[in-house]
RODO-2510 file (C-alpha; in nm, 4 decimals, decimal comma):
residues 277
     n   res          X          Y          Z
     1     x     0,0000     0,0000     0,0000
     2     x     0,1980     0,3385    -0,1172
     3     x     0,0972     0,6571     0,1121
     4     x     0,0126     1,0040    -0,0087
     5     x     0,1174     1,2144     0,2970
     6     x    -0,0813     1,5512     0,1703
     7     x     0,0127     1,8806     0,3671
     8     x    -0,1856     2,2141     0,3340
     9     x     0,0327     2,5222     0,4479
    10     x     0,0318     2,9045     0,3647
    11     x     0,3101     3,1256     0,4108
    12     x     0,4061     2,9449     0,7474
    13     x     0,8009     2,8351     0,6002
    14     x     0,9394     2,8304     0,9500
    15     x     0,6596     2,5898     1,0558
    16     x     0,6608     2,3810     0,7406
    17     x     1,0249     2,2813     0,7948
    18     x     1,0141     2,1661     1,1607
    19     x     0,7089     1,9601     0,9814
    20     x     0,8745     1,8134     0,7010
    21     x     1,1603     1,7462     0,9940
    22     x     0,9506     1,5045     1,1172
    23     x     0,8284     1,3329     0,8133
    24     x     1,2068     1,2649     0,7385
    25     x     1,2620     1,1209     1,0848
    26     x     0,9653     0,8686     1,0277
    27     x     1,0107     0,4768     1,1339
    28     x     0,7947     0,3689     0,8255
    29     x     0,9750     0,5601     0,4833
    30     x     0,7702     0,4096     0,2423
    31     x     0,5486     0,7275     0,1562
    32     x     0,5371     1,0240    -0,0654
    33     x     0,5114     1,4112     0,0624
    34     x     0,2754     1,6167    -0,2032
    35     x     0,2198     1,9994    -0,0265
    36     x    -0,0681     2,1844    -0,1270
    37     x     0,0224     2,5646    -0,0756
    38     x    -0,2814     2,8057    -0,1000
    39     x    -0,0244     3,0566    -0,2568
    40     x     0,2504     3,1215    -0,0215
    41     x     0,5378     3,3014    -0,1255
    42     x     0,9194     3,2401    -0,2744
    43     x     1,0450     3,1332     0,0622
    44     x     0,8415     2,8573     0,0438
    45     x     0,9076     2,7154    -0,2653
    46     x     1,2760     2,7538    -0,2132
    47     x     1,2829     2,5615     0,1337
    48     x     1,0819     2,3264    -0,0666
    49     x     1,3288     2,2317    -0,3453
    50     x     1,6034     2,2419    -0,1150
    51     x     1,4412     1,9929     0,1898
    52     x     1,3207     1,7536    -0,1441
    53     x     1,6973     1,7576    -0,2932
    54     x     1,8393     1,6224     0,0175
    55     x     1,5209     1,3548     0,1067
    56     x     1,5181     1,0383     0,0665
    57     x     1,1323     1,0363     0,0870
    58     x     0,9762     1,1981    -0,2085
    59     x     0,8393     1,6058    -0,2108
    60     x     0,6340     1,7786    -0,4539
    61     x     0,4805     2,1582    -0,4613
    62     x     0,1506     2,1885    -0,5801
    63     x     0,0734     2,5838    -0,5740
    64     x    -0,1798     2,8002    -0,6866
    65     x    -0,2062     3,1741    -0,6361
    66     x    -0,2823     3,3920    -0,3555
    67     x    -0,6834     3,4484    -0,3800
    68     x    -0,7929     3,4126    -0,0209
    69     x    -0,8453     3,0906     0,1550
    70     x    -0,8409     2,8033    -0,0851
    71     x    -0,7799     2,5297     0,1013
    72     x    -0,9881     2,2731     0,0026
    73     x    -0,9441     2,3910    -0,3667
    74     x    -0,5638     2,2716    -0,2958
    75     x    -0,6114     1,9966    -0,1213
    76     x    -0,7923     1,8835    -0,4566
    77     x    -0,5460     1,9132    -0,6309
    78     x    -0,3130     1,7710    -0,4722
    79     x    -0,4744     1,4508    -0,4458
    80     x    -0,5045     1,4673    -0,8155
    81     x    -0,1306     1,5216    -0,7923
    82     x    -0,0668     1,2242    -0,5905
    83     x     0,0302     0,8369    -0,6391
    84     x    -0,1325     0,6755    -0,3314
    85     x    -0,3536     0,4060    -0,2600
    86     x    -0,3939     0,5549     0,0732
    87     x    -0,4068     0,9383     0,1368
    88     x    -0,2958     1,0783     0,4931
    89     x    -0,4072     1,4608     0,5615
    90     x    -0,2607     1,6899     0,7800
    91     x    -0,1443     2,0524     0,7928
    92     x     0,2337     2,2355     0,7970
    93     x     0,2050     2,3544     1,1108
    94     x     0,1733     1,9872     1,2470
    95     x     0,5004     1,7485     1,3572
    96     x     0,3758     1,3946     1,3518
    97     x     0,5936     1,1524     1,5973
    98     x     0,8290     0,9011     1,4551
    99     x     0,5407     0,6904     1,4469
   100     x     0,2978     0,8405     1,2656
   101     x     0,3026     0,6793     0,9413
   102     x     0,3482     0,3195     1,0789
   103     x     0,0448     0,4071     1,2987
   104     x    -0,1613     0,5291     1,0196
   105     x    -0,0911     0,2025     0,8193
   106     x    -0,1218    -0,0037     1,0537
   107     x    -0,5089     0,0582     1,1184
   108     x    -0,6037     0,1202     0,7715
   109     x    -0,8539    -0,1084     0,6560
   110     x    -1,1505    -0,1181     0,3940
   111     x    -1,4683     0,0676     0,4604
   112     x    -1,3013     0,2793     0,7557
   113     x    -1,1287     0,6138     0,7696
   114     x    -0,9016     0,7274     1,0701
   115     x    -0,9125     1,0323     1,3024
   116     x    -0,6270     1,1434     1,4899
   117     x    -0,5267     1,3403     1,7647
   118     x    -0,2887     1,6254     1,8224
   119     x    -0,1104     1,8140     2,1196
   120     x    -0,1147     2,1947     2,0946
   121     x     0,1824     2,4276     2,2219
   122     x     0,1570     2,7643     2,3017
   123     x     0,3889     2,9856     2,0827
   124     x     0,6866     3,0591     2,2678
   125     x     0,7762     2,6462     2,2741
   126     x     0,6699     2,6600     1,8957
   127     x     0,9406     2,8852     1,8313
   128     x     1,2264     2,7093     2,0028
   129     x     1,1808     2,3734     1,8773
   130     x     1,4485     2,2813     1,6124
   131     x     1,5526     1,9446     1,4137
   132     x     1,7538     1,7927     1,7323
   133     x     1,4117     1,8473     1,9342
   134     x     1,2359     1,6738     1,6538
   135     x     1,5000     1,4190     1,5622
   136     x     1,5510     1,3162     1,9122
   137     x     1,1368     1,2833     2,0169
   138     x     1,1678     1,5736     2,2660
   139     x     0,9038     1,7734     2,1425
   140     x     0,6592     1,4356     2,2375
   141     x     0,7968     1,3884     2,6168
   142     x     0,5970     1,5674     2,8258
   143     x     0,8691     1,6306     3,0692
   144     x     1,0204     1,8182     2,8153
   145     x     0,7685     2,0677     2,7096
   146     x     0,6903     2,0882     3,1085
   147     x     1,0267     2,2422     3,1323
   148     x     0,9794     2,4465     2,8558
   149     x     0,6420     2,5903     3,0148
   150     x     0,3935     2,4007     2,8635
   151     x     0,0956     2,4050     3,0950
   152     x    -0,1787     2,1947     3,0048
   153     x    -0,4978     2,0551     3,1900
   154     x    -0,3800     1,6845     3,3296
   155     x    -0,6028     1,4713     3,1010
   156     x    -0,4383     1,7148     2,8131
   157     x    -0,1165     1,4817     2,8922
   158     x    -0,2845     1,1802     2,7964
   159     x    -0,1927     1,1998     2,4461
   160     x     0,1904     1,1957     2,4931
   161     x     0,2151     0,9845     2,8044
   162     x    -0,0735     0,6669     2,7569
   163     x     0,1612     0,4437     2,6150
   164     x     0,0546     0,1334     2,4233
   165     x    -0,0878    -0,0294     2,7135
   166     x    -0,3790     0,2397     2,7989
   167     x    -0,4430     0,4227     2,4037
   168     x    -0,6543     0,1240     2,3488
   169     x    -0,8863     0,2513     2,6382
   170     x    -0,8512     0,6517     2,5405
   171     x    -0,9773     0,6109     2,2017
   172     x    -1,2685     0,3715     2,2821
   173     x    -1,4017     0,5819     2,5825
   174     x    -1,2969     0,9516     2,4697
   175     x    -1,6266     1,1691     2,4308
   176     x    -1,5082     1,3637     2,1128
   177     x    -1,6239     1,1587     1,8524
   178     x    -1,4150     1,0486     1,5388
   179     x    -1,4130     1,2989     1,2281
   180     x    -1,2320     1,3945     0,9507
   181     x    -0,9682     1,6331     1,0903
   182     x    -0,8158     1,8406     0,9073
   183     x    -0,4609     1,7944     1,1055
   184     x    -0,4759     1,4122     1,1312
   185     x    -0,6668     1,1811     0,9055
   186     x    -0,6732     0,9587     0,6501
   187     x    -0,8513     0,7277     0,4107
   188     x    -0,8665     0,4640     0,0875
   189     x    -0,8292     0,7399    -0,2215
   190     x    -1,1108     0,5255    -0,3966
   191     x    -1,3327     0,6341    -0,0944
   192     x    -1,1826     1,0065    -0,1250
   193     x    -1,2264     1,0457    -0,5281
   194     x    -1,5902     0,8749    -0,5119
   195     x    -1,7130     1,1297    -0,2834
   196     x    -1,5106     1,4080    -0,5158
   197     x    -1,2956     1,5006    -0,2720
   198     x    -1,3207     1,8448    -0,0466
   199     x    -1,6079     2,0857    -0,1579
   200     x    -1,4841     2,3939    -0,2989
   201     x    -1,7463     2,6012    -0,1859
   202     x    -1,6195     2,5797     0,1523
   203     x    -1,4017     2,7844     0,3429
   204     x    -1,2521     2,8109     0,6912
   205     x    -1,4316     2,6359     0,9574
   206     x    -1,5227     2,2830     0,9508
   207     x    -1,4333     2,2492     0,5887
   208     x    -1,2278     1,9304     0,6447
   209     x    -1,5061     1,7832     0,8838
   210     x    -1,7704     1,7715     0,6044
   211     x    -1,5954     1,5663     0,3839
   212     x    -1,5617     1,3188     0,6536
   213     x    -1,9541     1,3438     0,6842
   214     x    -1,9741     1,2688     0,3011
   215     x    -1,7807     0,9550     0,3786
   216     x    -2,0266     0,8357     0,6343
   217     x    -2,2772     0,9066     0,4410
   218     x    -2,1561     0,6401     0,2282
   219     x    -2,1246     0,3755     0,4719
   220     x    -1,7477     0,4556     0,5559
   221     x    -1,6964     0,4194     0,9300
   222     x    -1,4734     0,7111     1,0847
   223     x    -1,2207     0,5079     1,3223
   224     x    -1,0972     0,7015     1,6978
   225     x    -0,6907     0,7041     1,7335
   226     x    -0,6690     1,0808     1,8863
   227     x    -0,4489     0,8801     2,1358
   228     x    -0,2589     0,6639     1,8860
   229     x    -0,1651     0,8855     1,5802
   230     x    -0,0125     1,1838     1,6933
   231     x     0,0969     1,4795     1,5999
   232     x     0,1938     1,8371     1,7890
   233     x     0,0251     2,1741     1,6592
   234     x     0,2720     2,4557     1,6196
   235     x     0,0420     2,8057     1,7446
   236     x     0,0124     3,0423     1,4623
   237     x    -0,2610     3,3275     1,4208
   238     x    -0,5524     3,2976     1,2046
   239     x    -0,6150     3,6018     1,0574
   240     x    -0,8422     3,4131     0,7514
   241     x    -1,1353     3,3778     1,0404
   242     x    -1,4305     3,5024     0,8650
   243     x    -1,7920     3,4542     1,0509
   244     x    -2,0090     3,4754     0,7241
   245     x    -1,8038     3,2147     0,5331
   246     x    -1,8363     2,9801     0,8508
   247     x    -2,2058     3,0568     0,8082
   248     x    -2,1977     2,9136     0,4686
   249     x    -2,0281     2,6167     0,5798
   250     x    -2,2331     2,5239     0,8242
   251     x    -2,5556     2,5594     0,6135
   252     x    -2,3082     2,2869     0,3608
   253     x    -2,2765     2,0898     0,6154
   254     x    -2,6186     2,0901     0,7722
   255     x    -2,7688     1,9800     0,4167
   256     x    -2,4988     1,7276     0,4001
   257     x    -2,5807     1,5179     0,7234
   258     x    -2,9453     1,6116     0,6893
   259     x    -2,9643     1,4729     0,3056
   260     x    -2,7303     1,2164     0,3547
   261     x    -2,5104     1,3694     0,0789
   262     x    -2,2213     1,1367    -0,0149
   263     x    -2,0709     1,3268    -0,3380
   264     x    -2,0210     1,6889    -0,3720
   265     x    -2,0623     1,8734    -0,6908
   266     x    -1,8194     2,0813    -0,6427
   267     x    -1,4989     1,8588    -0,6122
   268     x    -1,2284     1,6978    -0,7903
   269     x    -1,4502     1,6754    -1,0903
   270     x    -1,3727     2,0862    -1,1450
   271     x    -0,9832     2,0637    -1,2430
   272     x    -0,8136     1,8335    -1,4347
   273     x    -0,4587     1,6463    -1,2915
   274     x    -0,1092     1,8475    -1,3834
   275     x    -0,2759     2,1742    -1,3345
   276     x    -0,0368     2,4061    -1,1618
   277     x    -0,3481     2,7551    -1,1014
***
């Protein structure tokens, strides 16, 4: 099974690279890296070229201009863009652990999708973390980030600190329920490109979520590792929050559950593969 490992990012370089840091310092290599940038800028592309000339684990840019947020037009593309059997989603402000992949592959089967979890920081930790952090698994010990100032509610821990023997018991009693994240999930690509992939009408604000409704919908049944597949979330502003186009997705999203939509209109089927705008 070959793995698409598709990133969304925006003008975030700094963030991108401790990312792509710890896709390289994966336990499982046997995946691809296609980023779908919503029209960041030369800084970007150039830490881009130079991370895929020295990987051993395969990069490629898939930009389109500055018009907004885009995201799920880019994501789009990008799976159009990618080789994969199986696609993994997540964004480049996330560092999965040296696990991730393996995780991810490891519960993959037919007629399910998988939801995973993430560990916020605040900003100040965000900005100190370099390769060696990444490289070495500090950034997942919790002692660690406790001595870097990371203060978190005790359950918050769980995540980092379960351990094989008690994420079993996490994911199957957690009350948040399983859904497509937009940071940490993943599914068949025959599952993705039958429901056309992410509607393009949405923008921020649950836009990832409704194509995991789609997929339920269809009989696909979301599957809960927020304690097994894990990733931290580097803090960042979001400036693109914008409380009429969250208005508009939630009116998508209420027709979608309440007419048990399983294909959007307004999908994949709009560009054609190799496009670069």
């Amino acid at each position: 099974m070959k793995i698409s490992v598709i990133l969304s990012t925006y003008n975030a370089p700094e963030w991108l690279k401790k990312c792509l840091w710890g896709y390289l310092s994966q336990t499982d290599r046997d995946f691809e890296i296609v980023i779908a940038d919503d029209g960041s800028g030369p800084e970007t592309k150039e830490l881009i070229h130079f991370m895929a000339a020295e990987s051993t684990v395969a990069i490629r840019h898939v930009w389109q201009k500055d018009d907004g947020f885009r995201k799920t037009r880019i994501l789009n593309k990008a799976i159009l863009e990618s080789d994969g059997d199986y696609l993994l989603f997540s964004d480049g402000d996330c560092i999965p652990r040296s696990d991730f992949i393996a995780v991810h592959r490891r519960f993959s089967r037919q007629g399910h999708f998988l939801s995973g979890g993430y560990f916020k920081l605040p900003m100040g930790v965000s900005k100190v973390i370099d390769c060696e952090d990444i490289e070495r698994g500090r950034v997942f010990d919790a002692q660690w980030l406790r001595e870097q100032g990371v203060r978190k509610l005790p359950h918050k821990w769980w995540k980092l600190t379960a351990g094989k023997s008690m994420e079993t018991f996490f994911n199957r009693w957690t009350p948040t329920r399983a859904s497509w994240n937009g940071h940490n999930s993943s599914g068949w690509r025959s599952d993705i490109v039958t429901a056309n992939g992410f509607d393009e009408r949405m923008q921020y604000g649950g836009e990832d979520r409704e194509l995991g409704e789609r997929l339920v919908n269809a009989g696909i049944h979301p599957v809960q590792l927020r304690y097994s597949a894990i990733c931290v979330h580097l803090d960042h502003a979001r400036g693109y929050v914008n409380n009429e186009a969250r208005q508009l997705n939630d009116q998508i999203r209420r027709a979608t559950r309440g007419e048990g939509i399983e294909r959007t209109a307004f999908g994949l089927n709009l560009h054609d593969s190799g496009a670069a705008d």
